[in-house]
C-alpha positions in Angstrom: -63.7 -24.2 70.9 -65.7 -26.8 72.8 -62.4 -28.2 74.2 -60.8 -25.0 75.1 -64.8 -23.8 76.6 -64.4 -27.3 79.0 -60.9 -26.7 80.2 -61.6 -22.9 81.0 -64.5 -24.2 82.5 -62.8 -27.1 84.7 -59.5 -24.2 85.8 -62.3 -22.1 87.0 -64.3 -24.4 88.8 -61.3 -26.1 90.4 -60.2 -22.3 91.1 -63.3 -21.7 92.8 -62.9 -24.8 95.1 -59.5 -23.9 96.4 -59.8 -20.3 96.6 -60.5 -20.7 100.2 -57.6 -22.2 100.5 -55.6 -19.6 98.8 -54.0 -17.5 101.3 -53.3 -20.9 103.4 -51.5 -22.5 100.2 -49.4 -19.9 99.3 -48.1 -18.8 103.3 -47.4 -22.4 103.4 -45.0 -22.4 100.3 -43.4 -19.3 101.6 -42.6 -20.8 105.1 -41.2 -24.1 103.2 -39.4 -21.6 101.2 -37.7 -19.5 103.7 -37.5 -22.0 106.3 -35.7 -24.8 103.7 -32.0 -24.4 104.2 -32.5 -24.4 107.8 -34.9 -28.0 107.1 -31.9 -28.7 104.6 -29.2 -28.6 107.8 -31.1 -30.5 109.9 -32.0 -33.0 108.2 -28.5 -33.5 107.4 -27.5 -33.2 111.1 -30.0 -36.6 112.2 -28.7 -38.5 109.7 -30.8 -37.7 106.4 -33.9 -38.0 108.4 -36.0 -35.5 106.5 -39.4 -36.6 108.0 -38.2 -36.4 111.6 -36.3 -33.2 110.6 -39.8 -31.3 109.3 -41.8 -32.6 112.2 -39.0 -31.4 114.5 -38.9 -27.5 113.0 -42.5 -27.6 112.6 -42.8 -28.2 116.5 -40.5 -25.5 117.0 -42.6 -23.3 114.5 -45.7 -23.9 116.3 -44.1 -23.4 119.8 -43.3 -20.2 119.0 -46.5 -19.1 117.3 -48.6 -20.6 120.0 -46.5 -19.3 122.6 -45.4 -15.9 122.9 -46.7 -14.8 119.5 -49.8 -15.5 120.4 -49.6 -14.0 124.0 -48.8 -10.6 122.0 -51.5 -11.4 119.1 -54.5 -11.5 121.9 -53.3 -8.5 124.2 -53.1 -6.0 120.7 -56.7 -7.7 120.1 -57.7 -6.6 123.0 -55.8 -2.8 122.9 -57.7 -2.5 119.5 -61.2 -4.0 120.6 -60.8 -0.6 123.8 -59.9 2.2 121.3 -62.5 1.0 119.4 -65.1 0.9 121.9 -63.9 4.1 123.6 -64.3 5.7 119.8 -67.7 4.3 119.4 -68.9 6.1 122.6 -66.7 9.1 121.8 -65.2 8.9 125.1 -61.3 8.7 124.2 -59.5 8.7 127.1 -56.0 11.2 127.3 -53.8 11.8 130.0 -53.3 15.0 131.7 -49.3 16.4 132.2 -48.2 14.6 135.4 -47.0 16.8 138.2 -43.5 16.4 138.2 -43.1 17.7 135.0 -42.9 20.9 136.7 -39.7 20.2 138.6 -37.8 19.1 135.3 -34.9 22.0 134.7 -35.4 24.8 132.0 -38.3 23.6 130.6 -40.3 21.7 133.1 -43.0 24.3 133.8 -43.5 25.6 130.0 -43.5 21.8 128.3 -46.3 21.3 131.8 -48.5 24.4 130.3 -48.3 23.3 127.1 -49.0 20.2 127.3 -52.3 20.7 129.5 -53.0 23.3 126.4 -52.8 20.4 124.3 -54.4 18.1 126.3 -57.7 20.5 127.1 -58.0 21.7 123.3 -57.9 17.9 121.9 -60.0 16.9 124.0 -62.5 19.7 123.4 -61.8 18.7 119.2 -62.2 14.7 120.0 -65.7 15.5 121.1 -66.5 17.3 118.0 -64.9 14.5 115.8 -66.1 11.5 117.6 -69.2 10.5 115.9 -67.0 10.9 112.8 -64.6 8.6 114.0 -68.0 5.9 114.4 -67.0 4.3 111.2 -63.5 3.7 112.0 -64.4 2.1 115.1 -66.1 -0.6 113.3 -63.4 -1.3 111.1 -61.2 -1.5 114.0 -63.6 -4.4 115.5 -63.5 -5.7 112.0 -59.6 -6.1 111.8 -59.1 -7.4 115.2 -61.8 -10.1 114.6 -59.9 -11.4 111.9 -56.8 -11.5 113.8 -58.2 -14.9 115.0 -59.1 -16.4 112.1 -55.5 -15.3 110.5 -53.5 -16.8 113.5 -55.6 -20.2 112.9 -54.6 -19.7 109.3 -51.0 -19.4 110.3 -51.0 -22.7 112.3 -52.8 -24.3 109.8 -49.9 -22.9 107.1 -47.1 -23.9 109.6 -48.3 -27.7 109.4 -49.1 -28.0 105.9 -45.4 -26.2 105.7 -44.1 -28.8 107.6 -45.6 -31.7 104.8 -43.8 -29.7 102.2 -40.5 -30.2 103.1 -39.7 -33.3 102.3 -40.9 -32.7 98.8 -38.8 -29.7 98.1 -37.0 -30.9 95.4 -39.9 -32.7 93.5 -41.8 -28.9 94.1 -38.3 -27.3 92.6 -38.4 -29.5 89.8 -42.8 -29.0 88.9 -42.3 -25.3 88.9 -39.4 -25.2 87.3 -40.8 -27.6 84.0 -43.7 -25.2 84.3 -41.6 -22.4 83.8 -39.7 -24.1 81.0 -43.0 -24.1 79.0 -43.5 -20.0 79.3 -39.9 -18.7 79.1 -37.2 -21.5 78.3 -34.3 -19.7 78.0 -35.0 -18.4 81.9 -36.8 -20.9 83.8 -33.7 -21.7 86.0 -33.3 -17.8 86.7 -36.5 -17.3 87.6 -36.6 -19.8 90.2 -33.6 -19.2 91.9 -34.5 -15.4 91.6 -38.2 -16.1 92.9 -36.5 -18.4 96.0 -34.0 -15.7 97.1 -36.7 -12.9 97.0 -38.7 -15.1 99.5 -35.5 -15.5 101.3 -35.0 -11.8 101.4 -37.9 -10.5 102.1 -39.5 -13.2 104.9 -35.9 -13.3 106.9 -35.3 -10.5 106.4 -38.2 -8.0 106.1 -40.7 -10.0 107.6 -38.8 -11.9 110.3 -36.6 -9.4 111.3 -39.7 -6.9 112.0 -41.8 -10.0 113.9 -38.7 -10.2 116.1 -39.0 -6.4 117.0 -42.4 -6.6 117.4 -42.0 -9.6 119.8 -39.5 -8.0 121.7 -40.6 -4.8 122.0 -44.3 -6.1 123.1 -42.5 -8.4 126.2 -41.0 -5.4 127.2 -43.6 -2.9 127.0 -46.1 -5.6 128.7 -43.8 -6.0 131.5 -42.9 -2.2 132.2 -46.9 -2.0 132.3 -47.2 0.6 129.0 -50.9 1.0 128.4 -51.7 -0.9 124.8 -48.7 -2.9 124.9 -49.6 -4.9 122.7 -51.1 -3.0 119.9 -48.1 -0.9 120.5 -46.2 -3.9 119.3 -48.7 -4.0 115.9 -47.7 -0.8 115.5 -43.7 -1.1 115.6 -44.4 -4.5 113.4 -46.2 -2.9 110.5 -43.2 0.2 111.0 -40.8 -1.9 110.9 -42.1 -3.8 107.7 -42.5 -0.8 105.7 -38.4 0.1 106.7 -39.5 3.3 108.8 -38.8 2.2 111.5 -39.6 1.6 114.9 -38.2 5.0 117.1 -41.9 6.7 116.0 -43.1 4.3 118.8 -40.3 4.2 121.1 -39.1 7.9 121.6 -42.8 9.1 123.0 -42.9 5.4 125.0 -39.2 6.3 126.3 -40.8 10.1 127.5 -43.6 8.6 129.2 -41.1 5.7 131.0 -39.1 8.4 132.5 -41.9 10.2 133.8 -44.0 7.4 135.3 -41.2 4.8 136.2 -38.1 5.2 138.8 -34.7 6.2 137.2 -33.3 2.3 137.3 -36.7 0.9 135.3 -36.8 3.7 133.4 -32.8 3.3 132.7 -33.3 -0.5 131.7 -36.1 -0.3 129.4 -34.6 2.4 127.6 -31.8 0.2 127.0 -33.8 -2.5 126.3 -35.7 -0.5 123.4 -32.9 1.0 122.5 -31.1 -2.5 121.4 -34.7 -3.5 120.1 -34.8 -0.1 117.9 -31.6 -1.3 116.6 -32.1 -4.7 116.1 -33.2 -4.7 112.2 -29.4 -2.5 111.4 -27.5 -5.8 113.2 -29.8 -8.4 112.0 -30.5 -7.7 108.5 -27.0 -8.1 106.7 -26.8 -11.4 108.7 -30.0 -13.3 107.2 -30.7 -11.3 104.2 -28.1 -13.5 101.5 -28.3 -10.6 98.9 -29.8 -6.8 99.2 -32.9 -6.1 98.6 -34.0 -4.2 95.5 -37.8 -4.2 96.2 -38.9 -0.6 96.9 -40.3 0.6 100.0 -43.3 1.6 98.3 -43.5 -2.1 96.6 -43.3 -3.2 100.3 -46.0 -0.7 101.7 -48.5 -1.5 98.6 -48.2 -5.2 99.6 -48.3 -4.5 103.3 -51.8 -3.0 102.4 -53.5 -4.8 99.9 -52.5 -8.1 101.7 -54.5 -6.8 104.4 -57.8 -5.5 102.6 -57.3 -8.8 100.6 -56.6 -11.7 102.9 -56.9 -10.0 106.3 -54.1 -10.0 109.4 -52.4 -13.1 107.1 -52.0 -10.7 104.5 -49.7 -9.0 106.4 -47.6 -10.8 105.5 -48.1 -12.3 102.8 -48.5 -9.2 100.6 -45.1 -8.1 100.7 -43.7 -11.2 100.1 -45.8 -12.1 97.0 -45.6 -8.7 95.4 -41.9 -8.3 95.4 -41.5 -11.8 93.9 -43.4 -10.3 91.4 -41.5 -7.0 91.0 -38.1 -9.1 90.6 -39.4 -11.2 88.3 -41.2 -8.8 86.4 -37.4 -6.2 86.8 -35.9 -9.7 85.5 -38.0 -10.1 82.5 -37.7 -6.3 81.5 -33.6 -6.7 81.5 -33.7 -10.2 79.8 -36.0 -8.5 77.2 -33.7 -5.3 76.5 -30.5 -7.2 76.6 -32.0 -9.6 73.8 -32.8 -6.5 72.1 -29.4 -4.7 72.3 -27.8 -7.8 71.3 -29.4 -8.3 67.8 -27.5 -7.0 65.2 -28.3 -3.8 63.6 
């Protein structure tokens, strides 16, 4: 007893000095994860230089995190930081019908009254819900502070990502005796299972909708769209739970037409339109296998990543929980077809 009480004791005191660590550690070994095959090519391409290899894709990583990622990161910061504060002072600010809505054809003049209707009434209602709303505005404020500490997080897990791959297979190999210990007979399953899950779900859940996202937040920023960027937050948590991002776009699209001349207006729709469609083109290219997570898995992981670990949770929730739901659908079937093969 004294033996066991020291070794629980030493787990959870070591525990206690890496939790902070936690969320950096484990985004870390899902970038090395995801990112490995492509580490794996070229480090074959220099010559079986796997040093220069990591440092090169880890340069690359960080270019594109520092660069345009973080561009979009501080202008949805700073779309969330103004609904907040316009919340707080209950003073939301919505836009009346624009004249030329009239001189649209057939229903130009009924979709003008209406939406004036609409735009007096909820106006009059905001006023009545806005010290309501207080709360919210401080969790808003709350969520975009920690969008800073989460993209220092990220660069932090890109270079500790990038000391990880040379060590891939030595990692491989530690997991997989530690597996071997709790199930045996399924160790190697396991780990090829968990790696293609990561796989999946970062290339092509997780990727896929930063892509969007990226894309669709250049584009809105340079057509000048109000809130571009957390417009982009909002097409990049859609697009991570597979709704989708035309919930953003179609009202966007509306707007462009009726604030923009008809060749902007024509070449941002297109634009959005391939952006909209992005995830159908790229998803069967970088996904290896089809994904058998549930959307619901996804959404759970989506949000308790978030309430757990902040913005970094993101995306790390979805990632770690359906890792977990495959192994745990794995076990399940390895359980039931040891079962059914026993004889009666």
């Amino acid at each position: 007893m004294i033996r066991l009480g020291l070794l629980g004791l030493l787990i959870v005191w070591a525990f206690l000095i890496i939790r902070p660590f936690v969320p950096i550690l484990t985004w870390s070994a899902v970038l090395a994860v995801a990112f490995y095959p492509a580490f794996s090519w070229l480090a074959k391409l220099l010559g079986g230089r796997p040093r220069t290899a990591a440092a090169i894709l880890t340069l690359v990583t960080l270019g594109i995190v520092i660069g345009p990622a973080t561009w979009l990161g501080l202008s949805a910061v700073e779309g969330i930081r103004d609904l907040a504060s316009q919340i707080g002072s209950g003073d939301l600010a919505l836009q009346a019908a624009p004249e030329q809505i009239k001189t649209w054809p057939l229903i130009g003049p009924q979709l003008y009254d209406f939406w004036n209707l609409a735009y007096t009434n909820i106006r009059a209602v905001l006023r009545e819900v806005a010290p309501y709303l207080k709360p919210f505005a401080g969790v808003m404020l709350s969520f975009a502070g920690s969008a800073g500490v989460g993209t220092l997080q990220f660069l932090l897990s890109v270079v500790v990502a990038g000391f990880l791959f040379p060590y891939g297979p030595q990692l491989v190999a530690a997991v997989r005796g530690f597996l071997f210990r709790i199930v045996p007979e399924q160790s190697e399953h396991f780990v090829g299972l968990a790696g293609a899950t990561i796989r999946a779900v970062s290339q092509g859940v997780i990727g896929v909708a930063i892509i969007q996202a990226l894309l669709a937040g250049i584009g809105l920023k340079l057509a000048g769209i109000p809130s571009a960027g957390l417009l982009a937050i909002i097409v990049l948590l859609l697009s991570i739970v597979q709704i989708g991002a035309a919930i953003v776009f179609i009202p966007v699209l509306i707007w462009i037409w009726m604030d923009k001349d008809v060749l902007t207006a024509l070449l941002l729709t297109i634009f959005l339109g391939v952006v909209g469609i992005l995830d159908n083109i790229l998803k069967p290219l970088v996904m290896g296998r089809g994904l058998t997570t549930p959307t619901l898995v996804i959404l759970i992981g989506v949000i308790g990543g978030t309430l757990a670990h902040g913005i970094i949770g993101l995306f790390i929730g979805p990632i770690i929980l359906s890792v977990a739901w495959e192994l745990a659908a794995a076990w399940i079937r390895v359980d039931q077809d040891a079962r059914g093969s026993r004889p009666t």
